[in-house]
VEXFI-904954 format. One record per residue (C-alpha): x, y, z; residue number from 1; residue in one letter. Coordinates in pm, whole numbers, plus 32768, in hexadecimal, padded with zeros to 4 digits. Each point is the difference from the previous one (the first is absolute). Example, Ala and Ser with C-alpha at 12.3 -4.5 7.8 and 13.67 -1.06 7.14 Angstrom:
REM residues 2
{x=84CE; y=7E3E; z=830C; vokol=1; pase=a}
{x=8089; y=8158; z=7FBE; vokol=2; pase=s}
REM end
This chain:
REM residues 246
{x=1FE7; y=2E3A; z=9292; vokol=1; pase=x}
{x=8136; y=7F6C; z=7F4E; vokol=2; pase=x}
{x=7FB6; y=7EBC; z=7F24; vokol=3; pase=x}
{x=8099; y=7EAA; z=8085; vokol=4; pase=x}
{x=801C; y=7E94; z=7F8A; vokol=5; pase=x}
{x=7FC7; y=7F0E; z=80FE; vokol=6; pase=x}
{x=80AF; y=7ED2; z=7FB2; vokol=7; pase=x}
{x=7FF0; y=7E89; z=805C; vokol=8; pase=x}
{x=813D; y=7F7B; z=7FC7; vokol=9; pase=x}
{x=7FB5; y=7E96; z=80A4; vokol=10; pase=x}
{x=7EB1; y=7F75; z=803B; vokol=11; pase=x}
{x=807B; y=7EE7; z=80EA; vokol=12; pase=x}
{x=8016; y=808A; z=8168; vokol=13; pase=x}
{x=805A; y=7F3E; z=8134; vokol=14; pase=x}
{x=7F3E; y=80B7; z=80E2; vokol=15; pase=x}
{x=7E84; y=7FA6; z=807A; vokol=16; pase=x}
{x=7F76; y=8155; z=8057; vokol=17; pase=x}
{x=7E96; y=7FAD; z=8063; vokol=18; pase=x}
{x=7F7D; y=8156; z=7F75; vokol=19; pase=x}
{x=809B; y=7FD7; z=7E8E; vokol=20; pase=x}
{x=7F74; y=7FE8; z=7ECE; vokol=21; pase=x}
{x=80DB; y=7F9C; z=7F2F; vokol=22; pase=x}
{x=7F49; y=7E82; z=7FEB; vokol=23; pase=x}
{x=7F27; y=80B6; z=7F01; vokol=24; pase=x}
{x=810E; y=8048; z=7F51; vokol=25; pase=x}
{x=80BC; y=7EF0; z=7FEF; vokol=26; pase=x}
{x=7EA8; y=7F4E; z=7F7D; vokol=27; pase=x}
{x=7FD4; y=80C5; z=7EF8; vokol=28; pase=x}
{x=8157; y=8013; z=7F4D; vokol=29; pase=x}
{x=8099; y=7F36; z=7F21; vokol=30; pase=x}
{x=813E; y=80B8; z=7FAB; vokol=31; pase=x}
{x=8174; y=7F92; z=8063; vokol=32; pase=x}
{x=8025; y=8059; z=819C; vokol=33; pase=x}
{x=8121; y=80AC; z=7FD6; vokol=34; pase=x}
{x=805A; y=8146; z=7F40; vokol=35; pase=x}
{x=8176; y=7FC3; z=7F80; vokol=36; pase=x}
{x=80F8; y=813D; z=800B; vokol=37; pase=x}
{x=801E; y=8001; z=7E7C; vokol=38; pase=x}
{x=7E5C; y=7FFC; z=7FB8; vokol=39; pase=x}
{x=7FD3; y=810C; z=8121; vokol=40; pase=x}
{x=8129; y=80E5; z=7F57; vokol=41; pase=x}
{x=7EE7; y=7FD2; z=7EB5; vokol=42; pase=x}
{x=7EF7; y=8030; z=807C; vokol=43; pase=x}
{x=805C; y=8148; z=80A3; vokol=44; pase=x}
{x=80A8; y=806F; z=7EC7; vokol=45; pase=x}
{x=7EFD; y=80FD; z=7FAE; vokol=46; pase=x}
{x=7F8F; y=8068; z=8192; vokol=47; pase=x}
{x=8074; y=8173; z=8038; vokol=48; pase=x}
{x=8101; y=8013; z=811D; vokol=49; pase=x}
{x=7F2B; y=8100; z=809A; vokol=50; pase=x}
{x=7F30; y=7E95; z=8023; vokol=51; pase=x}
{x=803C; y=7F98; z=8181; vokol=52; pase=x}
{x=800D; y=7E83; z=8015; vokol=53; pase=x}
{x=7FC6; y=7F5A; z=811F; vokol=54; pase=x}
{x=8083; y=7E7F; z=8066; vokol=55; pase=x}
{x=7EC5; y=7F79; z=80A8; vokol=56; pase=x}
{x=7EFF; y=7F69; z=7F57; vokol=57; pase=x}
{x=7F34; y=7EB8; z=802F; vokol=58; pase=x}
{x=8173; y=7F18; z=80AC; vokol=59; pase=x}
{x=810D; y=8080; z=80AC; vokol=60; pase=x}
{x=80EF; y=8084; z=7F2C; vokol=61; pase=x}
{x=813A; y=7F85; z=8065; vokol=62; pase=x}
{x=7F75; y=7E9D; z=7FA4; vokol=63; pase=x}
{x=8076; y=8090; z=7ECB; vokol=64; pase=x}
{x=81A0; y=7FB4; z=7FFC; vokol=65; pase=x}
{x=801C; y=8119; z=7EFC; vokol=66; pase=x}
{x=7F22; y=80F9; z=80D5; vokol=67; pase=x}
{x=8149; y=80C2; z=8063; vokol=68; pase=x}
{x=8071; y=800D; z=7EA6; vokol=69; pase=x}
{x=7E98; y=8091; z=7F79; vokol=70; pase=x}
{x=8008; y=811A; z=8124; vokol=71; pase=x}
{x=8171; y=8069; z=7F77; vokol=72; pase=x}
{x=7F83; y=7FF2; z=7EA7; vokol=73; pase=x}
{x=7EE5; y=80D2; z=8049; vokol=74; pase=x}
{x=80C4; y=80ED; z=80C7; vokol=75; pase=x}
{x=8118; y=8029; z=7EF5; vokol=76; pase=x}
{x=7EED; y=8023; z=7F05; vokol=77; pase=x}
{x=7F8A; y=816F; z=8100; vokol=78; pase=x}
{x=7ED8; y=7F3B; z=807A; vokol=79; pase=x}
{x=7F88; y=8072; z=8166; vokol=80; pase=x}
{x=7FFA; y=7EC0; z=80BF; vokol=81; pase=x}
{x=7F18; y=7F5C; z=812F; vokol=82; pase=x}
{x=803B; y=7EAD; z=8088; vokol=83; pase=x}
{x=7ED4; y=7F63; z=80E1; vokol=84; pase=x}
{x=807A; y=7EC8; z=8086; vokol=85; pase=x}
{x=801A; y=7EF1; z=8120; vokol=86; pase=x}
{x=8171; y=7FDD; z=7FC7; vokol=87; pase=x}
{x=7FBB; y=7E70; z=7FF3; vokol=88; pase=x}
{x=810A; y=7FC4; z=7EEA; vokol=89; pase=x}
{x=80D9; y=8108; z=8017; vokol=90; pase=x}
{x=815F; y=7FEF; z=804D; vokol=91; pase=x}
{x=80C6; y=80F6; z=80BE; vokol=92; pase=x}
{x=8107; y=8007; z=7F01; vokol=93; pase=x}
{x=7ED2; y=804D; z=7ECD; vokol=94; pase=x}
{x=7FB4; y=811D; z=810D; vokol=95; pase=x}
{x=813D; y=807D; z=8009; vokol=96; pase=x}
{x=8009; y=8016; z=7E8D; vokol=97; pase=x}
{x=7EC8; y=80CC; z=7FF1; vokol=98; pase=x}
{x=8068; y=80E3; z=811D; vokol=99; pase=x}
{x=804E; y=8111; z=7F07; vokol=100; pase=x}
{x=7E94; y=8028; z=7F90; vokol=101; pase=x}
{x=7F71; y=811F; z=8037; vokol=102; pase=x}
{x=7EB5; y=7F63; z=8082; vokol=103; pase=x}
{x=7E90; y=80B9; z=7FCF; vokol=104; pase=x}
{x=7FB3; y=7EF2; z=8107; vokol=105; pase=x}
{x=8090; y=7F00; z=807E; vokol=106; pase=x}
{x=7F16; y=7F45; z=80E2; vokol=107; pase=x}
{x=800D; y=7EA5; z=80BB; vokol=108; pase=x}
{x=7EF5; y=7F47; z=8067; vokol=109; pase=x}
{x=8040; y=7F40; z=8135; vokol=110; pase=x}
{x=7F57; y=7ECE; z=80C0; vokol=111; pase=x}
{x=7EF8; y=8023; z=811B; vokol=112; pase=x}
{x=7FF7; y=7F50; z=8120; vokol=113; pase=x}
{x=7E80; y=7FDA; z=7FB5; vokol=114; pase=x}
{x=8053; y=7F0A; z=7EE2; vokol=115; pase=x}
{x=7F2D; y=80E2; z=7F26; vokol=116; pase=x}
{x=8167; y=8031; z=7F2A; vokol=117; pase=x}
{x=8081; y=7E9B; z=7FE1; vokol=118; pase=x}
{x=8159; y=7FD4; z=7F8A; vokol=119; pase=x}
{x=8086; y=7ED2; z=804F; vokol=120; pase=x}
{x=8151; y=8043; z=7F52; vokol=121; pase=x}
{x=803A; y=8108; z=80DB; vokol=122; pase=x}
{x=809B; y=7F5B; z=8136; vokol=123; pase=x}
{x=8137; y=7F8B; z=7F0C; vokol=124; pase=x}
{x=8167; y=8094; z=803E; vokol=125; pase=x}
{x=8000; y=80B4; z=7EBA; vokol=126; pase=x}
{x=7EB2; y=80B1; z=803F; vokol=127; pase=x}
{x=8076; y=8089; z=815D; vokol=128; pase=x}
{x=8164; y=8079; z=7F3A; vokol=129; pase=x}
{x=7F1D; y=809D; z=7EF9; vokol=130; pase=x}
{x=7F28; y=80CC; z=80F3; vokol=131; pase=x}
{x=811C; y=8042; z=80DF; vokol=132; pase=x}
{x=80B0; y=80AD; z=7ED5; vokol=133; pase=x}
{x=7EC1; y=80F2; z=7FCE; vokol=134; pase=x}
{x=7FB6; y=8015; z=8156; vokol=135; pase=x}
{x=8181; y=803E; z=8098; vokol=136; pase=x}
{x=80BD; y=808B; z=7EE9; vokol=137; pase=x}
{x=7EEC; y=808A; z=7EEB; vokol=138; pase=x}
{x=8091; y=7FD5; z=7EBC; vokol=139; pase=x}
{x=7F09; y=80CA; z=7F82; vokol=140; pase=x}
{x=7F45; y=8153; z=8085; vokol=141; pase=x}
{x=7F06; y=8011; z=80F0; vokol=142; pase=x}
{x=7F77; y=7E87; z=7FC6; vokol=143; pase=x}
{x=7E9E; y=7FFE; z=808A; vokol=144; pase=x}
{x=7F8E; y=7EB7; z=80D2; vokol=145; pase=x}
{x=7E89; y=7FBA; z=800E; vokol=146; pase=x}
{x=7F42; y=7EF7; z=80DE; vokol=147; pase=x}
{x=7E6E; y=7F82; z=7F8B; vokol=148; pase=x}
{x=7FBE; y=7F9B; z=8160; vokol=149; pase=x}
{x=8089; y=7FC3; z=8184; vokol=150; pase=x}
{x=8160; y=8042; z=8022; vokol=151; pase=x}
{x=8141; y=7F83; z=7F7E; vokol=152; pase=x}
{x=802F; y=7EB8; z=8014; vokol=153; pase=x}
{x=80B1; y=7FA2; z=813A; vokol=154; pase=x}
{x=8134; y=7F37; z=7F45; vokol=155; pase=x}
{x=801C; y=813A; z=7F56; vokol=156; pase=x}
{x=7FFE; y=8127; z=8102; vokol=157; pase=x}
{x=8145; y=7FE3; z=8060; vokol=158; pase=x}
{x=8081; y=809E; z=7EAB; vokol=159; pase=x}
{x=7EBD; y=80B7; z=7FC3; vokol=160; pase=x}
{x=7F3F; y=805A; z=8146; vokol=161; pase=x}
{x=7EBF; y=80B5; z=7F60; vokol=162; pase=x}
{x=7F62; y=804E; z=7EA7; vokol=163; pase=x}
{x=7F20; y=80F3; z=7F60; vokol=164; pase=x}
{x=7E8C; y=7F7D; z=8008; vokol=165; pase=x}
{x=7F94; y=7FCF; z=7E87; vokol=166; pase=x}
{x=7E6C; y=7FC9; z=7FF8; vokol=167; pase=x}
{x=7F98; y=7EC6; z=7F17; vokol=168; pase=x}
{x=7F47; y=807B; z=7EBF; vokol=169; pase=x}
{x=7ECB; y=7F97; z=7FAA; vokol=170; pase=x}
{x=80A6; y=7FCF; z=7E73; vokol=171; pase=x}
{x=7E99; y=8069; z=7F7D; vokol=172; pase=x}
{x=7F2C; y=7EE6; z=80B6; vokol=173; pase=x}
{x=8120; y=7EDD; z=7FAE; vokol=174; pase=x}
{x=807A; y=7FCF; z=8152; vokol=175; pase=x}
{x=7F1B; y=7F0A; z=80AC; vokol=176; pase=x}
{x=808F; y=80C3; z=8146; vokol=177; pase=x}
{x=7F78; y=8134; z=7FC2; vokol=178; pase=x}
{x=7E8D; y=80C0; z=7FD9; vokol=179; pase=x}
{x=8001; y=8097; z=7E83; vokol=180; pase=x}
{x=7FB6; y=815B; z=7FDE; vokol=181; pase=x}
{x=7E92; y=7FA4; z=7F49; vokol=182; pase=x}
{x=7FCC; y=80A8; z=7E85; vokol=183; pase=x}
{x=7FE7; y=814F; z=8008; vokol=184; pase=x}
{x=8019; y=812C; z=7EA6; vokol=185; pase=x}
{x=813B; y=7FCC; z=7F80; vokol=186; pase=x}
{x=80CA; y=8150; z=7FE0; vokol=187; pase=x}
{x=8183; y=7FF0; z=8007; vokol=188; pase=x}
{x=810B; y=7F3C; z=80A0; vokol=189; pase=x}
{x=809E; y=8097; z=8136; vokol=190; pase=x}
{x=817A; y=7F48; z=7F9C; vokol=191; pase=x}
{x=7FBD; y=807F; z=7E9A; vokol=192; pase=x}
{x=7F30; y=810D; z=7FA9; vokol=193; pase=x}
{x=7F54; y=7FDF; z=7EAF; vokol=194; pase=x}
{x=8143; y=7F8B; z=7F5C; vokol=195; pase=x}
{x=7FB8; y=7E97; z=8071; vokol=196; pase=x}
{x=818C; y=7FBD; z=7FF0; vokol=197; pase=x}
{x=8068; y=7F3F; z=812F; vokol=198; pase=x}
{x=800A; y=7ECC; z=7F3F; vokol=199; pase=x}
{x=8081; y=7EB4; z=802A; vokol=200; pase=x}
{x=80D4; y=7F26; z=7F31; vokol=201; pase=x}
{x=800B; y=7E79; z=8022; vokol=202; pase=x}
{x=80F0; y=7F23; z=7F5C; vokol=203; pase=x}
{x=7F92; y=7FC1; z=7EBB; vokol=204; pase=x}
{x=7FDE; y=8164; z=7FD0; vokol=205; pase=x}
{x=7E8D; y=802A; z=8045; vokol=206; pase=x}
{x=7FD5; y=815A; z=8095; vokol=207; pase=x}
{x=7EA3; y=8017; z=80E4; vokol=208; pase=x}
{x=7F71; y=8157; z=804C; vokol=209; pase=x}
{x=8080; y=7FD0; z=8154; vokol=210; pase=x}
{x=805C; y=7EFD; z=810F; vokol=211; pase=x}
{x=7E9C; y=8009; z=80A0; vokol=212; pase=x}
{x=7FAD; y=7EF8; z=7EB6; vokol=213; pase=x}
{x=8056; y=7EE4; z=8099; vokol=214; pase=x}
{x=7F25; y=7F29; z=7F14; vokol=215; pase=x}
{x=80B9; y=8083; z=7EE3; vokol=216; pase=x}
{x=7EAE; y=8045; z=7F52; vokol=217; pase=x}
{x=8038; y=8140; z=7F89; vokol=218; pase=x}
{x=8178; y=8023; z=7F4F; vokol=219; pase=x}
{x=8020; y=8139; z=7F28; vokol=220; pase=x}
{x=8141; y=7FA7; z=7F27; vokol=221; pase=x}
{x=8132; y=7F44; z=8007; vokol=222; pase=x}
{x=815D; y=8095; z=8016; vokol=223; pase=x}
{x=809E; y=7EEF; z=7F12; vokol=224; pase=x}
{x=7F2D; y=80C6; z=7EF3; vokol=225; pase=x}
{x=7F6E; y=810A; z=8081; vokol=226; pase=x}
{x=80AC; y=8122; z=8064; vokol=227; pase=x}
{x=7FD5; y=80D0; z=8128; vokol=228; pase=x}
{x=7F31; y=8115; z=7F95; vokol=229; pase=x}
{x=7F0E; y=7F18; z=7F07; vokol=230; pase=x}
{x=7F90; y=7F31; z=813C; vokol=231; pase=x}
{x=7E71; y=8024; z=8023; vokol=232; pase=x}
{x=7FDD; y=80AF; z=8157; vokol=233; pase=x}
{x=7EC2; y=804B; z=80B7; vokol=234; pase=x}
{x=7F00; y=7F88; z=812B; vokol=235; pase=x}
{x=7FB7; y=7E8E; z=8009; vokol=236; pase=x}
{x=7ECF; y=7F77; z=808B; vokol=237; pase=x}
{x=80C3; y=7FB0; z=8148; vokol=238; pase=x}
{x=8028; y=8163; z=8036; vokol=239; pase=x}
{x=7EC4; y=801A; z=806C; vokol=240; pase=x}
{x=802F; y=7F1E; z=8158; vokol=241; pase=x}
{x=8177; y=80A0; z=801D; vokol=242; pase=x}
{x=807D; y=80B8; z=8177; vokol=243; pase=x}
{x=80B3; y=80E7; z=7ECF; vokol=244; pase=x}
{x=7EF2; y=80AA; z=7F76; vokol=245; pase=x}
{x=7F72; y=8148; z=802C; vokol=246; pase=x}
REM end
């Protein structure tokens, strides 16, 4: 299992996903809400490029202006890159740009027609150019398109008929939605072994054993000061009520 560095690059999202966490989140931090280009570029200064990072996090990352400048810079830098995103935000012509990319994954999460995925900004003009782009004429490979519930919304079907079924995750009992698994013997993590290195970076350079912390108890270094190899990895009481472990 490859190592990876989650990132939130904005924690202000426009969406109202009934199943999402991220309130807890948002509670509990008290750094700036949005990682610039120039402290991400520091921060990463010492994460090996065999390091996947992925743009997803606790906001949708193209609330971030810069996000299509970060994925270059990560990309230029030999980073593997993954994108996980509801495209509110994006711009075709930020798509384009990033159409050279060669994507890990590149996956879009699109409204239901359940409500369960509410996104009101996603009825705008640039929102159906933005999906029509990935949708029509990919500008990147093999982009992925995942659903949490019913089907596509019906404004949307005529540029994207169907998506893949994506079940809602429990996030280790945080989703009100959802059943926790109960506590159980903690072994290892089925995303990351024993290594404990699918971690996740906010802005102010707090890195969290992995995104599953959503009440940012538990941070294990800071990449303003720390570097990548001295963070302080390892199983977090949350573990125990995590759909990850084994």
């Amino acid at each position: 299992m490859s190592a990876s560095l989650e990132v939130t690059v904005c924690l202000t999202c426009p969406n109202r996903c009934r199943y999402c966490p991220r309130g807890h989140a948002v509670a509990a931090y008290c750094g700036p809400w949005m990682l610039s280009r120039e402290d991400f570029t520091r921060y990463c200064r010492t994460v090996p490029p065999e390091v996947a990072i992925q743009f997803n996090g606790a906001g949708e990352p193209f609330g971030n202006p810069a996000c299509a400048d970060m994925i270059l810079d990560r990309h230029k830098e030999g980073h593997l890159v993954n994108v996980y995103t509801t495209l509110v935000g994006a711009s075709a012509w930020n798509l384009d740009r990033i159409g050279g990319v060669p994507f890990g994954s590149f996956c879009v999460h699109v409204p239901d027609d359940m409500g369960l995925s509410a996104m009101p900004l996603a009825a705008g003009s640039e929102y159906r150019a933005a999906l029509e782009s990935v949708v029509r004429r990919p500008p990147m490979t093999n982009p992925r398109f995942v659903i949490h519930g019913g089907g596509v919304r019906e404004d949307l079907r005529d540029i994207l008929p169907a998506a893949e079924r994506q079940p809602i995750r429990p996030f280790a009992g945080l989703n009100e939605h959802m059943i926790p698994r109960g506590d159980h013997d903690w072994t290892v993590c089925r995303a990351s072994g024993g290594a404990f290195d699918h971690n996740h970076l906010m802005p102010d350079g707090t890195v969290y054993v992995c995104c599953h912390d959503w009440d940012l108890r538990n941070p294990i270094g800071n990449l303003g000061t720390d570097s990548w190899k001295d963070l302080r990895r390892g199983p977090i009481p949350l573990c125990r009520l995590c759909e990850y472990a084994i």
